[in-house]
N, C-alpha and C positions, 0 to 999 in steps of 0.2 A: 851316784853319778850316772848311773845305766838308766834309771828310770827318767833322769831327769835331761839327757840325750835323746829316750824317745820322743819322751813330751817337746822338745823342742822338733823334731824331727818331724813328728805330726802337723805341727803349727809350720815349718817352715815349707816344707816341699810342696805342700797345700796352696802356699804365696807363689811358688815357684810356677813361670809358665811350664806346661807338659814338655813342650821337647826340651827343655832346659834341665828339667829335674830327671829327665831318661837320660839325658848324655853324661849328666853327673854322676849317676849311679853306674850306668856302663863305666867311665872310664873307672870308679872305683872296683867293679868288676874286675876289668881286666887287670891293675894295678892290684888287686888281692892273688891272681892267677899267677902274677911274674912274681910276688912272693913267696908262695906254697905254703909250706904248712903242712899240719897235720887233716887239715878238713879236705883241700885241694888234693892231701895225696889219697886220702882215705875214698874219693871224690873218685879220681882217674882210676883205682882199684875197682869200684862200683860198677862203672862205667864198662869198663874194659870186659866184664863179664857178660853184658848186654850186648856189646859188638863184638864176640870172640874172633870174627875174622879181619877186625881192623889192626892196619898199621899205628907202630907208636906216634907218629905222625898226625893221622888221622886220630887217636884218641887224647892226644894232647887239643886236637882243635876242636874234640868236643866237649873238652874238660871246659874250653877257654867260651864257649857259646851256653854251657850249663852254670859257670857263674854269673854270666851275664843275665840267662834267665832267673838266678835264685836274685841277684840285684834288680831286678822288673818287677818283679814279687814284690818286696820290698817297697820299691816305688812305687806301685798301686795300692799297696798296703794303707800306706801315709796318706795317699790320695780319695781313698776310696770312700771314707765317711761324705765326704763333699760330693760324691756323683750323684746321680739321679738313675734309683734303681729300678726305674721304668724304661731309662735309657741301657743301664746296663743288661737289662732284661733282652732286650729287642737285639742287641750287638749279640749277644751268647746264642737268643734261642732257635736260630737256626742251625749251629755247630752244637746242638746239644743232641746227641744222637741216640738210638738204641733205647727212647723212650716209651715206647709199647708197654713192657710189662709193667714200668713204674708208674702210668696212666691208670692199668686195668685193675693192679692194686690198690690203689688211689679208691676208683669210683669202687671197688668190690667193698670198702673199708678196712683193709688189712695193712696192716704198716711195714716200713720198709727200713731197713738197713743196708748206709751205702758205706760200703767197704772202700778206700781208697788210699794210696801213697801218698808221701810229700812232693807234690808235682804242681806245676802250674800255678795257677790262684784258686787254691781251695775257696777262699773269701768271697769271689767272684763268683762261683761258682753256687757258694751258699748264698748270697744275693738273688741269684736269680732263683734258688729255689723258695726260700721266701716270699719272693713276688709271683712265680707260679702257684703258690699251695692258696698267696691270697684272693688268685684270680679267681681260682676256685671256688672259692668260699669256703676253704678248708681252716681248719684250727689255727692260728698263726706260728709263724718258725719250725724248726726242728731242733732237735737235741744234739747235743756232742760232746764231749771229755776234753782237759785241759791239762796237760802236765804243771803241775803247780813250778812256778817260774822264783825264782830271787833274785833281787827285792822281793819282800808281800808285795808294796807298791807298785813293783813291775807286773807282776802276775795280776793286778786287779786292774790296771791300766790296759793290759790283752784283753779280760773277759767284758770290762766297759766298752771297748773297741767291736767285740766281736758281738755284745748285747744290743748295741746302736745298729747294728747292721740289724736283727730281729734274731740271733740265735740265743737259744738256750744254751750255757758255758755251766756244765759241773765240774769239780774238780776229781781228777785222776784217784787223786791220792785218797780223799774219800770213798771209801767203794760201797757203804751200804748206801749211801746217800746218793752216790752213781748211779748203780743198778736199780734204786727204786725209780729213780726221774726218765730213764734210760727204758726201764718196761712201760713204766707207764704212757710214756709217751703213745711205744709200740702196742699195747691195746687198747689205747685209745684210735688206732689206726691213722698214726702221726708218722714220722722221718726222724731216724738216726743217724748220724754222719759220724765214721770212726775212721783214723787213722789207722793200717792196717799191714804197716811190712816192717815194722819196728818193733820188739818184741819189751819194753820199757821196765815192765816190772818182773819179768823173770820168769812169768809163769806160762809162759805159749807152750806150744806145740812144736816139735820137728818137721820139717818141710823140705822138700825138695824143689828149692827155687834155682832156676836157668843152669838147673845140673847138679848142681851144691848143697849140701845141707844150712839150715838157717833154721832159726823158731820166729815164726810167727805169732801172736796176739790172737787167743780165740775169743775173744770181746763177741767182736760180728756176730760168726756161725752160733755162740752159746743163745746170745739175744736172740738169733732167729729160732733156733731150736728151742727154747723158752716160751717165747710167744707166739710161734708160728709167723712172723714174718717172713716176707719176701728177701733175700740176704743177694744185692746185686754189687759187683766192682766197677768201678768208674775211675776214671783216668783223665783228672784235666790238667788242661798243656796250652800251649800260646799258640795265635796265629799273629801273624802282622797288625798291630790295630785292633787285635781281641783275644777270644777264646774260644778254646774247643773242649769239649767234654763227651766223651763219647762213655756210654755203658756198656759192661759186659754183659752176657745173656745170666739169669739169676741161676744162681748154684742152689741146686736145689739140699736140704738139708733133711734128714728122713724123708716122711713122707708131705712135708709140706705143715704138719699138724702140730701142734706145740709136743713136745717130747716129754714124758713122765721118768722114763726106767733112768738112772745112774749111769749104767755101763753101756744102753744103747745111746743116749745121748752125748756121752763120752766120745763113741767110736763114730756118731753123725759127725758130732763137731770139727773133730781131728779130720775126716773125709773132705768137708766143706771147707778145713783149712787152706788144705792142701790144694783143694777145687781155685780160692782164695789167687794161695801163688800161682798157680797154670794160668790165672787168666792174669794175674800181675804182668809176669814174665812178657805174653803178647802185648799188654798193653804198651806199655812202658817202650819197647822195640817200636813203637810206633813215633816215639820223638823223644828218643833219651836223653837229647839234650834240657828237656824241661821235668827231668827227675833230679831232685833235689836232695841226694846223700851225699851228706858230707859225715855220716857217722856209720859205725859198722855194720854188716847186717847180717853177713854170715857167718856162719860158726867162727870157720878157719880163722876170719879175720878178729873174733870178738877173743879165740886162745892166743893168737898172736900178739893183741895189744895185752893180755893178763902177763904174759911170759917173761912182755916188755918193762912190766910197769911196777 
C-alpha cells in the first residue's frame, strides 16, 4: 500500500499545477501540526534546543513553518523528475555559497565529501551538483548511502528516483559494498554526499551538539581520513521560489593526507566529528525552520524514548 501511494503520488502532483499542489501539501502540513504526534513532538524538542531563548509560543510557530517546509520537500520531491536541471541549476547557483574550496579541489583532482543534515532539498541540491561536475567535464554524478527502506519496492522506487536525477544510491545496510563505491568514488577524485547528524547504525561517536551530548555517524570524517579527501558541511534550506545551500569552511582531518595509524586516525575522526557538529549547530541557526527532525538525536532523548518503550 506505501509503495503504491508513492507511485501514485509521483504521477499525480506532477499533473498538479504548482501552486495547487504547494497549497495541498501545506494545508496537510499544517493539519499534521494540529494533530501532533510523536514526530511533531519529537519535532518541537529539536527545535527548541536550536532557539533556547524562544518562547513556547514562538517554538510552536516554528514547529508549525518546519512541517510546512518538511511538506515542500516532499512536494518538490514528486515534482522534481519533471524539471529541467539546467533550469534548476541556474535558480540554486547563485545561493550556493562558500564554493571556493569545493572548486580548488575539484580542479586540484581530490575528492570531496559533503557532510549534511536532513534539511531543505537535499535532491535539489544534488541536482545541481550533477549539472556542475557536468559542466565541468568531470566524471558524472556523485555517491551517496540509502537507509534500506520497506517495501523492497519502496526502497528501489527511492534509489530509481534518486538514480534519474544522476546519483549514485548504495545501500546503507551493505557496508563492504558501501565503502568500496564510496572510496572509490573519492580517489578517483569524485563527490560524496552523507547524511551526517543521525547516528542510524549505532556506531558514531559522542558529540557535543548545541550544548548536549548526541553521537554522530563517522562515515564523513573516516572517508576523508581514508582517502584524504576534502570533508566540508553544507546546509541546504529554502528561500521563496528556491534554494539556498551555503557550505562550511572544510574541517580539516589530520593533516589533510590519507591516514595510515589505527588510533591516529581514530582520534582524527572523532576530532572532525565533533568539528562536524560545531559547524551543524551554526548552520542549521541559520533557518531551523527548514531542519527536518522529526526523530531523536540526542542522547537524553534517544534514553527517554528506551525507558518509554
Amino acid at each position: 500500500m506505501a509503495d503504491a501511494e508513492f507511485a501514485a503520488a509521483w504521477r499525480l502532483v506532477r499533473a498538479l499545477p504548482a501552486g495547487a499542489a504547494s497549497g495541498l501539501f501545506r494545508f496537510g502540513a499544517d493539519l499534521a501540526t494540529r494533530r501532533g504526534g510523536a514526530g511533531v513532538a519529537q519535532l518541537r524538542a529539536n527545535l527548541a534546543r536550536v532557539v533556547p531563548a524562544a518562547t513556547p509560543a514562538e517554538v510552536d510557530a516554528l514547529v508549525r513553518e518546519a512541517m510546512r517546509s518538511y511538506a515542500r520537500y516532499w512536494c518538490e520531491a514528486f515534482r522534481l523528475p519533471s524539471m529541467d536541471p539546467a533550469d534548476v541549476h541556474a535558480r540554486m547557483d547563485p545561493f550556493f555559497t562558500g564554493t571556493g574550496p569545493f572548486f580548488e579541489a575539484l580542479d586540484a583532482g581530490r575528492g570531496v565529501v559533503f557532510a549534511v543534515p536532513h534539511s531543505g532539498n537535499w535532491d535539489a541540491a544534488g541536482v545541481w551538483l550533477v549539472e556542475e561536475l557536468r559542466r565541468r567535464g568531470l566524471p558524472a554524478g556523485f555517491t551517496t548511502v540509502a537507509q534500506r527502506l520497506r517495501p523492497e519496492s519502496l526502497y528501489r522506487r527511492f534509489v530509481a528516483y534518486r538514480e534519474l536525477l544522476g546519483f549514485e544510491v548504495v545501500a546503507a545496510e551493505d557496508a563492504v559494498a558501501a565503502h568500496r563505491a564510496l572510496t572509490r568514488r573519492l580517489r578517483a577524485g569524485g563527490v560524496v554526499c552523507l547524511v551526517a547528524e543521525r547516528d542510524i547504525t549505532g556506531t558514531g561517536v559522542e558529540v557535543q551538539f548545541l550544548g548536549e551530548p548526541a553521537r554522530f555517524p563517522t562515515g564523513p570524517a573516516r572517508l576523508a581520513a581514508l582517502t584524504g579527501a576534502v570533508l566540508m558541511p553544507a546546509y541546504p534550506h529554502f528561500r521563496p521560489g528556491g534554494w539556498v545551500v551555503p557550505i562550511g569552511e572544510p574541517v580539516p582531518v589530520g593533516d589533510g593526507s590519507p591516514l595510515r595509524g589505527t588510533g591516529g586516525t581514530r582520534a582524527a575522526v572523532a576530532e572532525a566529528t565533533q568539528a562536524i557538529a560545531d559547524a551543524f549547530g551554526r548552520l542549521i541557526a541559520q533557518a531551523p525552520a527548514d531542519w527536518h527532525a522529526l526523530q531523536p538525536i540526542w542522547t537524553a532523548d534517544h534514553v527517554a524514548r528506551a525507558e518509554a518503550g
